[in-house]
C-alpha positions in Angstrom: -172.3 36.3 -77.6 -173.0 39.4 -75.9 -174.7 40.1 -72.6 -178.0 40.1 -73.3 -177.9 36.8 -75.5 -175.9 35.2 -72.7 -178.7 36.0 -70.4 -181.3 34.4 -72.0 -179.6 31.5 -72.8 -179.6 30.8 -69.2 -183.6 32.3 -68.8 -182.0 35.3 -66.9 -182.4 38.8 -66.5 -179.2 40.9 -67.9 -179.0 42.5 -65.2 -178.9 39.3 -63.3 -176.0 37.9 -64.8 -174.4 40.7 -64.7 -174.3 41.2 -60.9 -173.4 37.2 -60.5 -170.6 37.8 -62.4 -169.0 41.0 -61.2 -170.0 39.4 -57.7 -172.6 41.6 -56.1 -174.2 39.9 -52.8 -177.6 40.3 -53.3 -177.6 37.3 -56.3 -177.7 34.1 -54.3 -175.1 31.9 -54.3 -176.7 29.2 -56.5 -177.8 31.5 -59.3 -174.1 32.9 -59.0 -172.3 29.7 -59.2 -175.0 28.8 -62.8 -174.1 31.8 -64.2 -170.2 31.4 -63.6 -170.2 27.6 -64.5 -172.5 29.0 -67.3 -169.9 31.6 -68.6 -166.9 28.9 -68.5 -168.6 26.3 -70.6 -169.7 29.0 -73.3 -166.7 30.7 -73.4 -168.4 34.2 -72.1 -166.3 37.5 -71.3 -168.2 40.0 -70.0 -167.2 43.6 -72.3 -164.4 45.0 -69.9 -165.6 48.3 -70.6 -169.4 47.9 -69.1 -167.5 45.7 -66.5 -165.7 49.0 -65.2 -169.2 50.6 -65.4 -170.6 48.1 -63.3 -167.9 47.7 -60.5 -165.9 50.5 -60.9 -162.8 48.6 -60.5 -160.1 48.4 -63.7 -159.0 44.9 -63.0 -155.5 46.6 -62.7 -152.7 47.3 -60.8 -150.4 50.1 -62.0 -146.7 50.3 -61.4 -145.2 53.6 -62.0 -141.5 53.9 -63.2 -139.1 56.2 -64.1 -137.0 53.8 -66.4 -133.2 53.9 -66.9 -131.6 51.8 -69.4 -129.8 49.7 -67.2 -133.1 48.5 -65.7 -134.2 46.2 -68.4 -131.0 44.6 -68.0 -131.1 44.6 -63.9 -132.3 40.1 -63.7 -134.2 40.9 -60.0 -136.5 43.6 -61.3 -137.3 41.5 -64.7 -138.1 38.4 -61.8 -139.9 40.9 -59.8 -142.1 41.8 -62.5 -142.9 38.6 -63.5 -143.9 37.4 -60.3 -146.5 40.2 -59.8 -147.8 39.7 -63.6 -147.9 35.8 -63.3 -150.0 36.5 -59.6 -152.7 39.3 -60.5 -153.3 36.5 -63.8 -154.6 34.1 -61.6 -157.4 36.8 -60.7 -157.6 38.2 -64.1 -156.1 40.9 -63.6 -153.3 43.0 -65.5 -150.1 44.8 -64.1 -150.0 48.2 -66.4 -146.5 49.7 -66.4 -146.7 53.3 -67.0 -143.1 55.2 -67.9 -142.4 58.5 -66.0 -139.5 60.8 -66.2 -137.5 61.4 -62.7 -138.6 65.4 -63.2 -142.7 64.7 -63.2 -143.0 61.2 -61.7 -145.1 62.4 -58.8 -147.8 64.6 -61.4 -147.7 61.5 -63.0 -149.1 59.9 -59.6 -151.5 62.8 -59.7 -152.8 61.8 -63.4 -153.3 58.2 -62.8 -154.9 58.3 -59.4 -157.1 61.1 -60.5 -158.3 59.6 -63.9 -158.8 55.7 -62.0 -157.1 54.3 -64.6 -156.3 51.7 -61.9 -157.1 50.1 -59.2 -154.5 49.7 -57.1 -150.3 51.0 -57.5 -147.0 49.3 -56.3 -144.4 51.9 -55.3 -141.0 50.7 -55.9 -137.7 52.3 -54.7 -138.9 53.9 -52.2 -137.6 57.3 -50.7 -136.6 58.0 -46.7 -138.8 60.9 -47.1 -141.6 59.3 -50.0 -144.0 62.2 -51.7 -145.5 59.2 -53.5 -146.7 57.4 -50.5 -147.8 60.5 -48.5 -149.4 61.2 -51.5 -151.1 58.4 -52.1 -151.9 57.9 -48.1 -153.4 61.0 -47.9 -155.9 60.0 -51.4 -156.5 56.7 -49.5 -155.7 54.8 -52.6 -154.3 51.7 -52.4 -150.9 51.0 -52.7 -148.3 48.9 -51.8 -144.9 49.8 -51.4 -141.3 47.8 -52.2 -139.0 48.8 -49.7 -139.8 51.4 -46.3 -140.4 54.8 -46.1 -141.2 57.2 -43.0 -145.2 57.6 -43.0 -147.2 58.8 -40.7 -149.9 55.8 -40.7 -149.1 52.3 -41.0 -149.3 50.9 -44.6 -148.4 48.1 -47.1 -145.2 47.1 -47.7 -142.5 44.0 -48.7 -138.7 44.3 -48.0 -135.6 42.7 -47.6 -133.6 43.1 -44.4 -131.1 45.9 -46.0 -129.0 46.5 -42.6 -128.7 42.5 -42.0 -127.0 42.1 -45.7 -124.6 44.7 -45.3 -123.4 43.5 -42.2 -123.2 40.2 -43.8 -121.0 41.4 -46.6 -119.0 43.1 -44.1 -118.5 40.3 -41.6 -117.2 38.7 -44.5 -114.7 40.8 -45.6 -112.9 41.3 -42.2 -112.8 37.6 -41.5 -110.3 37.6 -44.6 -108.6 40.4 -42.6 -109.8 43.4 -44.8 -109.4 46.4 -42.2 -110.1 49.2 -45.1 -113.2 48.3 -46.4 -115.0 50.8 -48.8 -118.7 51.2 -49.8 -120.0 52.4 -53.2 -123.8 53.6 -52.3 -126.8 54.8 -54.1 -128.2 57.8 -53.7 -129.0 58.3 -49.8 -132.3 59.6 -50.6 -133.3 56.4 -51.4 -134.5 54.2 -48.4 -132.5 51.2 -49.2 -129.5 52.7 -50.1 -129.4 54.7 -46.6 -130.3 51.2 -44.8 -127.7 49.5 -46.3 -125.3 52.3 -45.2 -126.1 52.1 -42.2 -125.7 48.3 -41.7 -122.7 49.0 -43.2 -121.4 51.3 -40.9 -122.9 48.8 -38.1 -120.9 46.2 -39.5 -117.1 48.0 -39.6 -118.0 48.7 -35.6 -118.7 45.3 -34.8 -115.5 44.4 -36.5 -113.9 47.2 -34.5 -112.9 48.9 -37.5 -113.4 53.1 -38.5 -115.4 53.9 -41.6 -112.4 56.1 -43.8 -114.8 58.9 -44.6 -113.1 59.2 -48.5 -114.2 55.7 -49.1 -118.0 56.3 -48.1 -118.6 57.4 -52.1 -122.0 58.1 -53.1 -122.7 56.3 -56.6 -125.4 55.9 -58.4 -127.8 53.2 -59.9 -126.2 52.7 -63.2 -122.9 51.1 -64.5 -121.4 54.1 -65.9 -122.0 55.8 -62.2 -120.6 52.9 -60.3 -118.0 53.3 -62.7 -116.8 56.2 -62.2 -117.2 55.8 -58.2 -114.3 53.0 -58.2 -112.2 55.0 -60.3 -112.3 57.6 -57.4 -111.6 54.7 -54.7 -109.3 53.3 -57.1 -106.9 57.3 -56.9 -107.2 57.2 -53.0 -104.5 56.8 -51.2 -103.9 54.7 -49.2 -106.7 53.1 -51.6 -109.3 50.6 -49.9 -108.4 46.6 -50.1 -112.0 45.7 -50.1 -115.3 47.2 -51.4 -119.4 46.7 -50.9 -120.9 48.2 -53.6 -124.5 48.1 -52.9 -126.7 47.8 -55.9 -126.0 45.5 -58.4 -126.2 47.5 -61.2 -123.3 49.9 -60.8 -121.6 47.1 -59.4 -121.3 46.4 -63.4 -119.7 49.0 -63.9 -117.3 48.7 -60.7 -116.0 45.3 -62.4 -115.2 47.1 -65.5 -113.1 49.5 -64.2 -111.2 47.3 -62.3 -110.8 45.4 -65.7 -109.8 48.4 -67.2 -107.1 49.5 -64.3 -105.8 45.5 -64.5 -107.0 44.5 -61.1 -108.1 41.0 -60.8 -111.2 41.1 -58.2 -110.4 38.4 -55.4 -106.8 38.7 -56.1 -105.8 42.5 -56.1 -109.1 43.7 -54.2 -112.0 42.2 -53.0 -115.5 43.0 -54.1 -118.8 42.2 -52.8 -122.3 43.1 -54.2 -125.3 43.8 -52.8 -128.3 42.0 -55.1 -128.1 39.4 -57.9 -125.9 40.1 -60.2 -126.8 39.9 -64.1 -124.6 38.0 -66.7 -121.2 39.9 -67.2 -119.6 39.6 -71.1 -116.0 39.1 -70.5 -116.6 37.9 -66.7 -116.0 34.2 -66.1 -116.0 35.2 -62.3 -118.7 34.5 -59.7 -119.7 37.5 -57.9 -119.7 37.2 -54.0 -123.0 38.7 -53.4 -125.6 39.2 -50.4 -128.5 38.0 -52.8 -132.7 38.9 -52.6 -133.4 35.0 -52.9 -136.2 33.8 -54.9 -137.3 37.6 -56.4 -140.2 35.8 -58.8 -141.8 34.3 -55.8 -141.6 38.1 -54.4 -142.9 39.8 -56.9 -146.0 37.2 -56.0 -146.1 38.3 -52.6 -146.0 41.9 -53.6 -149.5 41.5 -55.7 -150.7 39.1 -52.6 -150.0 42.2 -50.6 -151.8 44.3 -53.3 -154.8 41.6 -53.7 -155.2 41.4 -49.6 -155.0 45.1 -50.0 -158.4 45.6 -52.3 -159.9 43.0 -50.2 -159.6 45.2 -47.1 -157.7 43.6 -44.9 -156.4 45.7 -42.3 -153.1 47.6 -43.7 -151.0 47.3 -40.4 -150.8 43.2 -41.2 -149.9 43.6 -44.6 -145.8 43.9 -44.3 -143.2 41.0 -45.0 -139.6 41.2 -44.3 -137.5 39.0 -46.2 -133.7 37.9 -45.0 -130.9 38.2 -47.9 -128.2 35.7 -48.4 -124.8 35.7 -49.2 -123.6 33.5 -51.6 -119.3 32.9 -51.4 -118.2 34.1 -55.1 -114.3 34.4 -56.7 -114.3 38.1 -56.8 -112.7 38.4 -52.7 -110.9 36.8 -50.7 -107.5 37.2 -48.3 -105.9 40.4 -48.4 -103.0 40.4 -50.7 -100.3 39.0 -49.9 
């Protein structure tokens, strides 16, 4: 049924029924809670397009990505996403995933914000220096971002303690006596991938141990980049006993060329990844890994942030920092004997 049959099936005005259910405050609470109780027994939708014309609101949250193939196969963001999809459900709402090339992401930005195709954006891999957030700060549209950037004014955000989990993985590795220990990073433009250098760095100098500048190598986030990164460890010489690669999806292609070289990881060099590693064809090792526990129950907590967010909480609240964990795999161990 449409509005106006709805209405006077319950003796209403449609303009009534339309304010109890897009929840304006001046319909009283009992006429509200008839209409909604009303709605559920009848089966009644409101027409999403007259809803955005009421409220002005999309019931959507937009997530803006520049996709690489690798991602699709990457298990944390697939968990991620299905965290924030299951969460914005419960309210009714819809996560709309909008594909951007790296060259025009930000006009992109521009486009979606401008046009309020949604009501709300999570930012994900975030820069040091973040055009997207300033950008989006400086609109005053809300957004919540995965991962820190340097902002002016405080804002939204969920993270995992970077620094911690590299110092973790690098603990590790010079309690089996490892003093040349290498690190495989993404891009240092990206926020992560310069805190996880840093712990990294942190962790060698609590070991008392000097970072070998030729084995800080600057990677990518794709297995054919990580790839070629251990090939360039792997001609070093002396060559490192031990990497950190931090991102788990060159660390795919790390593993292969160690495969491809005849290096058993554990046994001829030690390897440990930063983030959950996916399923490996031909791998029947465990990965030792500093690991983002439970990424579907943080995706959740990202559209909590994003639903606290529309709400109007205060934004200087609205930040969680989660701990990683390392999880003892097959692919390090002693140095060689």
């Amino acid at each position: 049924m449409n509005l106006r049959q709805f209405a006077a099936l319950l003796n209403l005005s449609p303009t009534t029924v339309s304010r109890a259910l897009n929840g304006f405050p001046e319909v009283n609470a009992e006429t509200r809670e008839r209409v909604l109780a009303a709605a559920a027994q009848y089966g009644y939708r409101p027409n999403t397009v007259a809803r955005r014309l009421a409220t002005g609101r999309t019931d959507s949250i937009g997530l803006i990505y520049p996709f690489e193939p690798s991602d699709l196969g990457d298990p944390v963001f697939l968990d991620v996403i299905a965290g924030i999809t299951e969460r914005l459900a419960e309210e009714q709402m819809d996560l709309v995933i909008v594909s951007a090339a790296k060259s025009n992401e930000l006009a992109t930005y521009h486009r979606v914000v401008s046009g309020s195709r949604v009501d709300g954006l999570i930012v994900a891999r975030t820069q040091v220096d973040d055009p997207r957030l300033n950008y989006l700060q400086d609109k005053n549209f809300p957004f919540v971002a995965h991962g820190r950037s340097n902002l002016k004014q405080p804002y939204p955000w969920f993270d995992y303690d970077n620094e911690a989990g590299m110092r973790m993985a690098v603990e590790r590795l010079a309690g089996f006596g490892h003093r040349d220990i290498a690190l495989i990073s993404s891009p240092l433009n990206m926020n992560f991938a310069r805190q996880r250098r840093q712990g990294f760095l942190l962790g060698l100098d609590a070991a008392g141990l000097e970072p070998v500048p030729e084995h800080l190598v600057v990677g990518g986030l794709a297995p054919g980049q990580g790839s070629e990164a251990m090939e360039r460890l792997l001609a070093s010489s002396p060559r490192p006993t031990a990497v950190v690669v931090d991102n788990n999806v060159a660390a795919v292609g790390v593993l292969q060329a160690l495969r491809r070289a005849g290096l058993v990881p554990g046994r001829d060099i030690s390897v440990v990844v930063f983030g959950n590693m996916p399923a490996l064809d031909g791998e029947a090792s465990t990965v030792s890994a500093v690991v983002q526990p439970e990424p579907r129950k943080a995706g959740r907590t990202l559209a909590e942030l994003m639903l606290a967010r529309l709400a109007g909480k205060p934004v200087a609240g609205l930040t969680q920092l989660w701990k990683p964990v390392l999880v003892a795999g097959d692919t390090d161990g002693p140095l060689p004997g």
